[in-house]
PLY file of the C-alpha trace (Angstrom):
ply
format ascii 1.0
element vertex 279
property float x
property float y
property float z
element edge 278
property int vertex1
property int vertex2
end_header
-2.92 7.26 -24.35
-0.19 5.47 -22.31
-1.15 1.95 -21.77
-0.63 0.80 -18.10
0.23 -2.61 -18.83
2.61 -3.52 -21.42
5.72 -1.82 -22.76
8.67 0.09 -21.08
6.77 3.33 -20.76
3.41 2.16 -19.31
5.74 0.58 -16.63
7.36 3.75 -15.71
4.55 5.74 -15.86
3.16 3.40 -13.18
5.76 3.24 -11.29
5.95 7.40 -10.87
2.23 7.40 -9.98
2.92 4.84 -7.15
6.07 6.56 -5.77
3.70 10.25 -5.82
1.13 8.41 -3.94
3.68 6.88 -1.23
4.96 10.28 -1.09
2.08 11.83 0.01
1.00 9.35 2.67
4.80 9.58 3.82
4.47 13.23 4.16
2.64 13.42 7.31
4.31 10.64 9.26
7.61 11.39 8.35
6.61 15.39 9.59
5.12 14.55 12.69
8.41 12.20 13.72
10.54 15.40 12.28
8.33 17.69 14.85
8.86 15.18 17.70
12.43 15.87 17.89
12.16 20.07 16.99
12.03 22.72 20.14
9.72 24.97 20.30
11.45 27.68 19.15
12.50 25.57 15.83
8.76 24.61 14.92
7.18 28.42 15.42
10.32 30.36 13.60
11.92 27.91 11.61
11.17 26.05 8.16
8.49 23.54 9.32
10.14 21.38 7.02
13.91 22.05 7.94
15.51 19.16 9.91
16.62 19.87 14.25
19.58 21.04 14.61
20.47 18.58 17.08
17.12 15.35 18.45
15.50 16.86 21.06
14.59 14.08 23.16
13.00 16.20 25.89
10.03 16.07 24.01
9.47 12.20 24.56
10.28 12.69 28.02
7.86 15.30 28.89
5.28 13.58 26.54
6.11 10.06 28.73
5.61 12.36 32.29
1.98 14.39 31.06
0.48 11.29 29.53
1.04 9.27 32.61
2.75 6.86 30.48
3.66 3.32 32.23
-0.68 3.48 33.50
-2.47 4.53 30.28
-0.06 2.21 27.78
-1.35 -0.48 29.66
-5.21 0.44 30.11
-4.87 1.19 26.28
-2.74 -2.40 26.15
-5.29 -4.14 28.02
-8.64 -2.94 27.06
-6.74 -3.97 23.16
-5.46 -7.21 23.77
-8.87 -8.44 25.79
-11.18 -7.05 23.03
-9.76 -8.48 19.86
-9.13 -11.54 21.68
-12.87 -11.94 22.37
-14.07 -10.54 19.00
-11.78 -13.45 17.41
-13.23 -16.18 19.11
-16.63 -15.04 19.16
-16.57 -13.66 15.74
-14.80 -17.04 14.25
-17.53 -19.37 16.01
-20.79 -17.46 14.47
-19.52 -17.41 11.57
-18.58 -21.22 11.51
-22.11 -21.42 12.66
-23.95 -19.10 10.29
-21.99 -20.63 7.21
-22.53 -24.44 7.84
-26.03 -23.90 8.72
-28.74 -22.99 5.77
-31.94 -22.60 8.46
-33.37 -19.47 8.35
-32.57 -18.50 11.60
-29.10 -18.21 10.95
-29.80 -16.40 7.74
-31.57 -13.72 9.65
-28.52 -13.61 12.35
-25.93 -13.13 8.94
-28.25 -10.65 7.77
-29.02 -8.89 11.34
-24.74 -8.57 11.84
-24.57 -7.09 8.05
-27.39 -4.41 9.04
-25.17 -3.81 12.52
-22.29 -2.66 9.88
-24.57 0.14 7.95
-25.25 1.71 11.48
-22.37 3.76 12.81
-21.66 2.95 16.19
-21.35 7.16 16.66
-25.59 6.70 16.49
-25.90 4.64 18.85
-23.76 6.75 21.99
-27.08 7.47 24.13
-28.14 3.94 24.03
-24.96 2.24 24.80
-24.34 4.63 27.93
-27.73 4.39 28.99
-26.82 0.95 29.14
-23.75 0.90 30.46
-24.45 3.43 33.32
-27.38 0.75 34.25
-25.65 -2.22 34.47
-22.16 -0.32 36.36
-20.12 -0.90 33.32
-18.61 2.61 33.43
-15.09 3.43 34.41
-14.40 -0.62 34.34
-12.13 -2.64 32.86
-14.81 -5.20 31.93
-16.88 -2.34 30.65
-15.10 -0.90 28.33
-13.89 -4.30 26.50
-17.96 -5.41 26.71
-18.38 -2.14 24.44
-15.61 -2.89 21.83
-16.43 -6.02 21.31
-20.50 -5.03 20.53
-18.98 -2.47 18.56
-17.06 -4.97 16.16
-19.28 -7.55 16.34
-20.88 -6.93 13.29
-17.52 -6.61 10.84
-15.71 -9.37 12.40
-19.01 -11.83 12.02
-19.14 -10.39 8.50
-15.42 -10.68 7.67
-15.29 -14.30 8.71
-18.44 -15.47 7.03
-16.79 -14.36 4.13
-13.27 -16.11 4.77
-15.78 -19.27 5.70
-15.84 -20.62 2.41
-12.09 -21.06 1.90
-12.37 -23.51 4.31
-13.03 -27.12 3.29
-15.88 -28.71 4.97
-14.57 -31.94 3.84
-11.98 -31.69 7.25
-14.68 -31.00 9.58
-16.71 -34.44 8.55
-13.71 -36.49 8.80
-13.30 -34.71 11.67
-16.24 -35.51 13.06
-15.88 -39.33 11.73
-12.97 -39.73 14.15
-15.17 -38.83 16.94
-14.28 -35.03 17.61
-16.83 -33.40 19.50
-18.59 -30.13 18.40
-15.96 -27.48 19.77
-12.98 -29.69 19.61
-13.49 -29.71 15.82
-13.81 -25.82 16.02
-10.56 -25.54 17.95
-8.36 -28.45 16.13
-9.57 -27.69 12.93
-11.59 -25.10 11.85
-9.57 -22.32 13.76
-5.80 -22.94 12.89
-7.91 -22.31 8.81
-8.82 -19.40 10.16
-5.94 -17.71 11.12
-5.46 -15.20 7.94
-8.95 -13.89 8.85
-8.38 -13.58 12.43
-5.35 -11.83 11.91
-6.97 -9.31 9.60
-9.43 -8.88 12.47
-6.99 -8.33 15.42
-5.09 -5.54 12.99
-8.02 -3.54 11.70
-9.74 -3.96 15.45
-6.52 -3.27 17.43
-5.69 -0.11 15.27
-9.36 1.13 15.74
-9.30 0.40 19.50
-5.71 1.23 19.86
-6.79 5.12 18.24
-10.02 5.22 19.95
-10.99 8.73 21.64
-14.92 9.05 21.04
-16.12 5.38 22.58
-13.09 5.88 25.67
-14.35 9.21 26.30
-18.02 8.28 26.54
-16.81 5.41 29.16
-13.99 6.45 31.34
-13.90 9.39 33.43
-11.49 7.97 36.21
-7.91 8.87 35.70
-6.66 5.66 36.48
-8.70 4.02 33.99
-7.70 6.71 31.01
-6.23 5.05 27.58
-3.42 7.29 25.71
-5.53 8.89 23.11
-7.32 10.45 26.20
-4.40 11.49 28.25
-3.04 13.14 25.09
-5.85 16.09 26.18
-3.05 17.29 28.43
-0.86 18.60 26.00
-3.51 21.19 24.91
-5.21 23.35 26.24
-7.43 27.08 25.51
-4.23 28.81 26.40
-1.06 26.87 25.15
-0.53 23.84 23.02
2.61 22.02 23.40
2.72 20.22 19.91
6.14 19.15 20.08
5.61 16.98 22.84
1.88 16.16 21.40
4.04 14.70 18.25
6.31 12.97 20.18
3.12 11.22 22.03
1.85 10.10 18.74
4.95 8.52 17.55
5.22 6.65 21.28
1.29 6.04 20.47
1.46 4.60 17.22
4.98 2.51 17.63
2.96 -0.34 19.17
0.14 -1.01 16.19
2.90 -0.75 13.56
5.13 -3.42 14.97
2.26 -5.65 14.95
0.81 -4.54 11.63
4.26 -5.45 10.47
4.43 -8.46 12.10
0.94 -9.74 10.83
1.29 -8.11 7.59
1.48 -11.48 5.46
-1.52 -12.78 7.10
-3.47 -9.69 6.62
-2.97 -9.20 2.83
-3.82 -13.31 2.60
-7.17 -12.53 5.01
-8.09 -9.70 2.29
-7.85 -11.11 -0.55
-9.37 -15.08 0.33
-12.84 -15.54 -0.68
-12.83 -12.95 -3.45
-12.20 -15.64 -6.47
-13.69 -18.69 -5.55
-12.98 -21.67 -7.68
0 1
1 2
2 3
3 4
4 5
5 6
6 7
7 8
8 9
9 10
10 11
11 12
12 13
13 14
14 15
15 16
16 17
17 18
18 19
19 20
20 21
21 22
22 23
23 24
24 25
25 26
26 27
27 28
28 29
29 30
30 31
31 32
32 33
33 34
34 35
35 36
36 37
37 38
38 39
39 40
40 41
41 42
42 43
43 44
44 45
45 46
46 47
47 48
48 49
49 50
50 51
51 52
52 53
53 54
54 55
55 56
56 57
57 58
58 59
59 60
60 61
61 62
62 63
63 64
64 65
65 66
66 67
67 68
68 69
69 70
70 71
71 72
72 73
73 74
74 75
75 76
76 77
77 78
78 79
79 80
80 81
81 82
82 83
83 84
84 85
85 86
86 87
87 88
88 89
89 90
90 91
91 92
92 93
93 94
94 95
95 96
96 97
97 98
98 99
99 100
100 101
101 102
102 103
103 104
104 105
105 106
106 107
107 108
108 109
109 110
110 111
111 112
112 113
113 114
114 115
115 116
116 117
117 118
118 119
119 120
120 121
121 122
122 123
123 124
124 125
125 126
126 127
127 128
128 129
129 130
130 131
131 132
132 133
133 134
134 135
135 136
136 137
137 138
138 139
139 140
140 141
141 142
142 143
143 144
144 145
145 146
146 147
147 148
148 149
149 150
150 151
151 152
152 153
153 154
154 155
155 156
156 157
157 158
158 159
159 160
160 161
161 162
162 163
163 164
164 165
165 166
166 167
167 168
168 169
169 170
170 171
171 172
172 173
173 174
174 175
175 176
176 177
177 178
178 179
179 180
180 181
181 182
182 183
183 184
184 185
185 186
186 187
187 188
188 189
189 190
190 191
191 192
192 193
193 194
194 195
195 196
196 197
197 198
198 199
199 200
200 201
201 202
202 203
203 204
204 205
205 206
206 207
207 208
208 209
209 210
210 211
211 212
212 213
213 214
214 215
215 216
216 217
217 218
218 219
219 220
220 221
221 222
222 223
223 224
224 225
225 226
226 227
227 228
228 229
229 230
230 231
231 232
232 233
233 234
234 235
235 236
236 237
237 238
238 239
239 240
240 241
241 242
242 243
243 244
244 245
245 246
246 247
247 248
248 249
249 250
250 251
251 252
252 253
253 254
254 255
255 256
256 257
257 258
258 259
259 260
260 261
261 262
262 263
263 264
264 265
265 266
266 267
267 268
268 269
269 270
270 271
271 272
272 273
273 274
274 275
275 276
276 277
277 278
């Protein structure tokens, strides 16, 4: 048996089962951005894996006309950047509440967010419209976000409860001792700590909410109010798909959540990894 850790050959064999696994999740993206740039012609007759002859950038330009670009990347923008806003702040504050507090009641709330996670939120479609048809929540901006953020609830109260102990309590009481009221201390001091956490929360939320198609769908129906996931719909239909210009929509789609996984990566692998060796 090759042993992983130690010697010259453990290290290699490692390092070949890393670079097959990177392979095969590079497969797919690095296809669908080869597609984006094929015609037609090239990706029904030709070696789907054969470079274009030449970039076809009339794919990105169709796929920027049909999906109605410069209105749904900013619903999609908007109903993203309001909801993990809101899930941060409201997420980071119960959790500062539930983990300073030992009552029961906040026990129960800890323990009524963890059972909100073992429910999937595709369960729970009929109720939520029901809901939001009552109240005129459908096809509205405020609507929408109000639905994300009861969606995600549950994780991000979860997630931060869990980051909660990282932080010293020891801050807050001097804190307090220097005559900080109750959400001063929570903005000065208890947030800035939080940052890793929040930042794992506004990646993981944004890509889900970013990608959403089921939870848009159920809400919006107006055109005008349609994210990109939705308006991708036009590039298919019973009789012709145009998948050229559907891959060049998903690389436009996805360029956004990548730049800012990238640019919160560091926090995100610290908010992952905190709280799971205490001491």
């Amino acid at each position: 048996m090759i042993p992983l850790r130690g010697g010259r050959a453990g290290k290699v064999f490692l390092q070949v089962i890393m670079a097959i696994v990177v392979a095969l999740f590079a497969l797919p993206l690095v296809m669908v951005v080869n597609y984006s740039f094929k015609t037609k012609r090239e990706l029904y007759i030709g070696n789907p894996l054969a470079l274009p002859h030449s970039p076809n950038l009339n794919n990105y330009v169709t796929a920027f006309d049909r999906l109605d670009l410069g209105r749904t990347f900013v619903n999609t923008l908007v109903y993203t950047v309001l909801s993990v806003v809101i899930l941060g702040l409201l997420s980071g504050a119960a959790a500062w509440a539930i983990a300073r507090n030992r009552t029961r009641f906040f026990k129960f709330s800890y323990v009524y967010f963890i059972i909100g996670i073992l429910i999937p939120y595709q369960a729970l479609f009929l109720p939520i419209y029901i809901i939001g048809y009552s109240l005129h929540l459908t096809n509205t901006i405020y609507g929408v976000v109000l639905m994300y953020v009861a969606t995600g609830m549950s994780f991000g109260v979860f997630l931060m409860t869990s980051f909660m102990s990282t932080v010293p309590v020891e801050l807050e009481e001097a804190a307090r001792i220097d005559g900080c009221s109750v959400y001063r201390t929570y903005f000065r001091v208890v947030m800035p700590l939080l940052t890793p956490a929040i930042a794992t929360l506004i990646i993981m939320q944004a890509f889900l909410i970013w990608n959403d198609y089921l939870m848009a769908s159920l809400f919006v129906s107006d055109s005008s109010r349609r994210t990109l996931t939705l308006s991708m719909q036009n590039l298919f239909s019973q009789q012709t798909s145009d998948y050229t210009s559907a891959m060049a929509a998903i690389v436009i789609s996805a360029l956004p959540i990548s730049i800012l996984f990238v640019s919160l990566q560091k926090y995100f692998i610290k908010g992952m990894t905190a709280g799971a060796v205490k001491g």
